[in-house]
ZAMARGU-4260 file (C-alpha; in steps of 0.2 Angstrom, whole numbers, plus 5000, padded with zeros to 4 digits):
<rodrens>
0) 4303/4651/5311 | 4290/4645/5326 | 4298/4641/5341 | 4288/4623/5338 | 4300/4618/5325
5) 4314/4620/5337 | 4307/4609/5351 | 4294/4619/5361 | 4279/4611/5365 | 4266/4612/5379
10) 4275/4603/5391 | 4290/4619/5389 | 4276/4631/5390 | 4268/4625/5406 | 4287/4626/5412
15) 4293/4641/5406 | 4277/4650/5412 | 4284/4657/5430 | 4300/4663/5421 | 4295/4673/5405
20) 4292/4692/5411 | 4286/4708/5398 | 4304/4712/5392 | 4312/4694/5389 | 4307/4678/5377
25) 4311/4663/5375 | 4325/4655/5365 | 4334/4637/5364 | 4354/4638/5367 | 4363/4631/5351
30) 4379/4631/5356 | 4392/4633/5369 | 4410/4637/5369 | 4420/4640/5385 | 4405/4650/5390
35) 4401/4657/5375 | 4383/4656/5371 | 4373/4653/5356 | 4354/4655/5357 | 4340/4654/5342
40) 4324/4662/5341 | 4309/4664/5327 | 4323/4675/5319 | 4338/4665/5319 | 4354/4664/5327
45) 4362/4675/5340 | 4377/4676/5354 | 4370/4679/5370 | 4376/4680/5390 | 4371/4674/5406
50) 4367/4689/5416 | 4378/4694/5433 | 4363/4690/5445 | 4359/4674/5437 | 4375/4668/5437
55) 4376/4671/5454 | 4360/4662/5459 | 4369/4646/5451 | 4370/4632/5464 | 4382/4620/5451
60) 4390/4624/5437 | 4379/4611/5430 | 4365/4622/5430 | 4371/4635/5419 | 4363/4634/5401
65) 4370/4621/5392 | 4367/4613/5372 | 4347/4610/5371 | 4341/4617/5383 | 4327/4632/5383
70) 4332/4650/5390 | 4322/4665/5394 | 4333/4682/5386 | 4332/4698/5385 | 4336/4705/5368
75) 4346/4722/5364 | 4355/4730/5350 | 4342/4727/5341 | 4338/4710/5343 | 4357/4708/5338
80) 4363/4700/5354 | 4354/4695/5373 | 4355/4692/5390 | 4351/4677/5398 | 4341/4676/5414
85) 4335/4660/5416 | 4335/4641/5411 | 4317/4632/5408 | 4316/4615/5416 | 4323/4599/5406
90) 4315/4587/5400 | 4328/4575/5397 | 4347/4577/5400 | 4363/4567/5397 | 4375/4571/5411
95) 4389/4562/5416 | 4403/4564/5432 | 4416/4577/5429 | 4432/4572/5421 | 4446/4565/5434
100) 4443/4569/5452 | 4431/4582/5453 | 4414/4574/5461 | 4402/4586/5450 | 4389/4582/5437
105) 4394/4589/5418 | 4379/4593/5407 | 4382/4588/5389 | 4366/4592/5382 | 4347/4595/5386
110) 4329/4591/5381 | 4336/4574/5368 | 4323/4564/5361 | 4333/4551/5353 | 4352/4547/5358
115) 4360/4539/5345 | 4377/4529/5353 | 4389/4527/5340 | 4403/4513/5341 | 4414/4507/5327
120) 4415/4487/5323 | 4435/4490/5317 | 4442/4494/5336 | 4431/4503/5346 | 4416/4491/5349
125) 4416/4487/5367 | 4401/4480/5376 | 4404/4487/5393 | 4408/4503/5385 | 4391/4502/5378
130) 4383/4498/5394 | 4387/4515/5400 | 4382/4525/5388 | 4364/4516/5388 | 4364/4521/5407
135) 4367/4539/5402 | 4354/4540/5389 | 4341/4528/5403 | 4345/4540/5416 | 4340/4556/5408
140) 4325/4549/5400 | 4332/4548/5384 | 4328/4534/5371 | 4343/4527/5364 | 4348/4518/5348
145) 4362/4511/5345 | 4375/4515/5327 | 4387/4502/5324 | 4399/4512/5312 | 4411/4507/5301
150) 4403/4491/5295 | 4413/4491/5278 | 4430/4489/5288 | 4424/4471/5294 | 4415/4455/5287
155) 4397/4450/5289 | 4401/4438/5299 | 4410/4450/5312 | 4395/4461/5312 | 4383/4445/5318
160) 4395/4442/5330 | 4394/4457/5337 | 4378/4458/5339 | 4376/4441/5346 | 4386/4447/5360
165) 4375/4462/5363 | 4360/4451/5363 | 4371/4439/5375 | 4374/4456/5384 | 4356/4457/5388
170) 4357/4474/5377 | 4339/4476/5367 | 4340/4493/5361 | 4336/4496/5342 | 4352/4493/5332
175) 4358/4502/5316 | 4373/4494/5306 | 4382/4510/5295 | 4395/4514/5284 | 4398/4531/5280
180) 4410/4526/5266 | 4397/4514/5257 | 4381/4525/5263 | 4375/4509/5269 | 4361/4509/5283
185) 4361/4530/5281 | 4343/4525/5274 | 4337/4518/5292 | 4346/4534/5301 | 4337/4548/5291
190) 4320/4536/5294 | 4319/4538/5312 | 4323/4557/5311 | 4306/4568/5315 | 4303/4586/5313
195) 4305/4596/5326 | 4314/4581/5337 | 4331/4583/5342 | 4342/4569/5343 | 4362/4569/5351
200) 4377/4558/5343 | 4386/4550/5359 | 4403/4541/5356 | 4421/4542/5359 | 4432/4551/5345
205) 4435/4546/5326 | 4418/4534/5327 | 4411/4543/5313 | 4399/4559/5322 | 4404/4572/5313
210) 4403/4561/5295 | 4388/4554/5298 | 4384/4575/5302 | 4389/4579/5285 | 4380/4564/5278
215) 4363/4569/5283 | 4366/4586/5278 | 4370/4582/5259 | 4388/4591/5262 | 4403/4594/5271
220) 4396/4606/5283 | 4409/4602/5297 | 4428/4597/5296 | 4435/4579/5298 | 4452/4571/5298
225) 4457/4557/5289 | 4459/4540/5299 | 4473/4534/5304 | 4484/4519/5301 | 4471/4506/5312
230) 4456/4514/5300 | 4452/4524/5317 | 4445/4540/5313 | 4453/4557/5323 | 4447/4569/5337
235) 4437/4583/5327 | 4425/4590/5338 | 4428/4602/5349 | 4412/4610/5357 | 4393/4603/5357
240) 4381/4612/5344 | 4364/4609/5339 | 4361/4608/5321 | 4344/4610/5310 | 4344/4597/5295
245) 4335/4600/5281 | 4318/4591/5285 | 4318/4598/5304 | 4324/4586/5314 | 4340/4595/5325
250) 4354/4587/5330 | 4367/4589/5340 | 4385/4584/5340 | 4396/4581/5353 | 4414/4579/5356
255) 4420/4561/5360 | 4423/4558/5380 | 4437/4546/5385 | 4429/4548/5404 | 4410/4541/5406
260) 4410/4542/5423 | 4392/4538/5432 | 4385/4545/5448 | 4368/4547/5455 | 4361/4534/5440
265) 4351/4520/5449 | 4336/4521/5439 | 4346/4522/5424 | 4354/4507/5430 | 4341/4497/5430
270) 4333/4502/5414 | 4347/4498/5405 | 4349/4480/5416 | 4330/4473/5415 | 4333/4458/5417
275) 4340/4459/5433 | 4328/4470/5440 | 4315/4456/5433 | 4324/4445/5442 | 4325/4453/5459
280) 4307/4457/5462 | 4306/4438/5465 | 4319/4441/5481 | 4315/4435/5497 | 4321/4454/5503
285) 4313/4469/5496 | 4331/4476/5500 | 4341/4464/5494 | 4358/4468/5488 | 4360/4453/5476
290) 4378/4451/5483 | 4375/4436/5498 | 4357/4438/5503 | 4348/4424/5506 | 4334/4419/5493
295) 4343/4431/5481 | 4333/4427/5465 | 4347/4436/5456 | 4361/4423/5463 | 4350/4409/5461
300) 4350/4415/5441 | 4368/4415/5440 | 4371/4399/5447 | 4359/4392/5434 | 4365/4398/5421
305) 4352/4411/5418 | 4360/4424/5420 | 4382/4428/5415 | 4394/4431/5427 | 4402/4442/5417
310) 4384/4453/5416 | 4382/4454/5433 | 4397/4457/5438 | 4397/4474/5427 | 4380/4478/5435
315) 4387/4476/5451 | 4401/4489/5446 | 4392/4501/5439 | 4381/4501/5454 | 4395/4503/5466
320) 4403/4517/5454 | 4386/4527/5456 | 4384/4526/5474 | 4401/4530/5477 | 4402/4545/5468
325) 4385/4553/5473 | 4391/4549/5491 | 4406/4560/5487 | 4395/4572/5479 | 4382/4573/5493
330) 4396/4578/5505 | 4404/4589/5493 | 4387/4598/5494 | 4385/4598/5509 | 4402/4605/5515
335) 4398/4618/5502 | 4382/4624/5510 | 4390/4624/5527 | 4405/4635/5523 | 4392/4647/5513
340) 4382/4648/5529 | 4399/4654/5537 | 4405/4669/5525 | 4385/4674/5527 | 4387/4676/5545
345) 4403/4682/5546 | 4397/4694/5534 | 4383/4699/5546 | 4393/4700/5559 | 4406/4712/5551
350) 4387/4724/5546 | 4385/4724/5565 | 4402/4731/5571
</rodrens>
């Protein structure tokens, strides 16, 4: 196999070019599991390990080698295992702030085409919900496309509902309805899946990822649980893999996050909010804040019904979430780089006693 049917393209070589020495090659990770790495090459799969010295050179954890991405190794034991030394630059990423209190980014997975966002009509569909997740996939440059799931649990008429309150939403993204139980819009899913594209499933757990997995792979590849007493689906799941299907399109699952939590995702803010950033370039202030600025073209749409409260308001929230937390981050950073400034003089010191 060429590493072109796993992803790698001009734009990965002009990257990769600085970083690729006699003695190392390039590989894309496939997996990882509490720092366990898989990587595959032109001959298939292999565990591999970040060497000491790169590991060290890590600023964030977030920069380790995560699902995705494109790593240079250095093989031995005949090819059987390797050593990683570096990561090639993304392309794409989803990302998302740590779990609970910790003010890092996460890496989920690296150098996504497509992300399809998976939400069950029976419990889980939740437009705000939804709203993040289409940050996520905006912010890292990611084309989304949203999988309504578990379509045969619910009527026809609840399916237009809800997407009349996406379109209410302001949501435009391309829409597919599916049942796994019924095979129902399966046909549109395999339709947008290319050759040598790789496309991520994001949702919270039991919305159907690792079924729909199994469907597009004509068998039952990966183990699933069966639903529960609400028709909910269970937590399967448990580390991020990419997988080749049949045709070469790669996919990779991922476990379901009850924590989406947003930092540092203005631009992906706005993408996923359009017609509020429409709206504000007809401000009267270039930095207008669209909170109580006069000759905000933003208010001035609320208050004639243009634009829902309700819309806003979660624009305004997910904003302030963002800032907030790459505030923190910014001076977790920071502290970070002053107390490493410390030890190394202390350390210096100590060398001149």
């Amino acid at each position: 196999m060429e590493l072109g049917y796993l992803g790698y393209d001009r734009w990965f070589e002009a990257q990769s070019r600085e970083l690729q020495e006699d003695d190392r090659a390039l590989a894309r990770v496939t997996a990882v599991d509490r720092g366990a790495v898989l990587v595959r090459n032109e001959q298939g799969e292999i565990p591999a390990e970040c060497s000491g010295k790169f590991r060290f050179a890590v600023a964030v954890p977030a920069d380790l080698p995560c699902v995705g991405d494109w790593v240079t190794v250095q093989y031995h034991n005949d090819g059987a295992a390797g050593i990683i030394h570096g990561v090639v630059p993304r392309k794409t990423w989803l990302r998302r702030k740590c779990a609970g209190k910790d003010v890092a980014y996460q890496m989920i997975a690296a150098n996504i085409d497509v992300a399809f966002i998976m939400q069950s009509c029976h419990y889980d569909f939740n437009v705000r919900r939804l709203e993040r997740y289409l940050v996520v996939a905006h912010e890292g440059g990611i084309e989304p496309v949203i999988v309504l799931t578990k379509t045969d649990l619910i009527t026809a008429g609840e399916l237009e509902q809800i997407r009349a309150a996406m379109v209410q939403a302001g949501i435009t993204a391309t829409t597919i309805a599916l049942s796994n139980t019924t095979g129902a819009g399966l046909a549109d899913v395999e339709q947008r899946l290319v050759a040598g594209k790789t496309y991520c499933l994001l949702g919270s757990s039991g919305v159907g990822k690792t079924t729909l997995i199994n469907r597009l792979l004509g068998r039952e590849a990966l183990a699933t649980k069966t639903v529960s007493g609400t028709g909910e689906g269970s937590h399967t799941t448990t580390r991020r893999q990419l997988i080749m299907l049949a045709q070469g399109a790669m996919l990779i699952d991922t476990p379901g996050m009850r924590e989406l939590g947003i930092m540092g995702a203005g631009d992906g803010i706005d993408s996923s909010f359009t017609e509020i950033s429409d709206l504000s370039v007809n401000c009267r202030y270039a930095d207008c804040t669209h909170t109580q600025d006069p000759g905000c073209a933003v208010l001035a749409a609320i208050a004639d019904g243009v634009l829902s409260e309700e819309r806003y308001q979660s624009y305004c929230k997910l904003r302030k979430e963002s800032a907030y937390h790459e505030m923190s981050y910014a001076e977790k950073r920071k502290k970070d780089k002053d107390f490493g400034r410390f030890v190394k003089s202390a350390l210096k010191q100590l060398k001149h006693r």
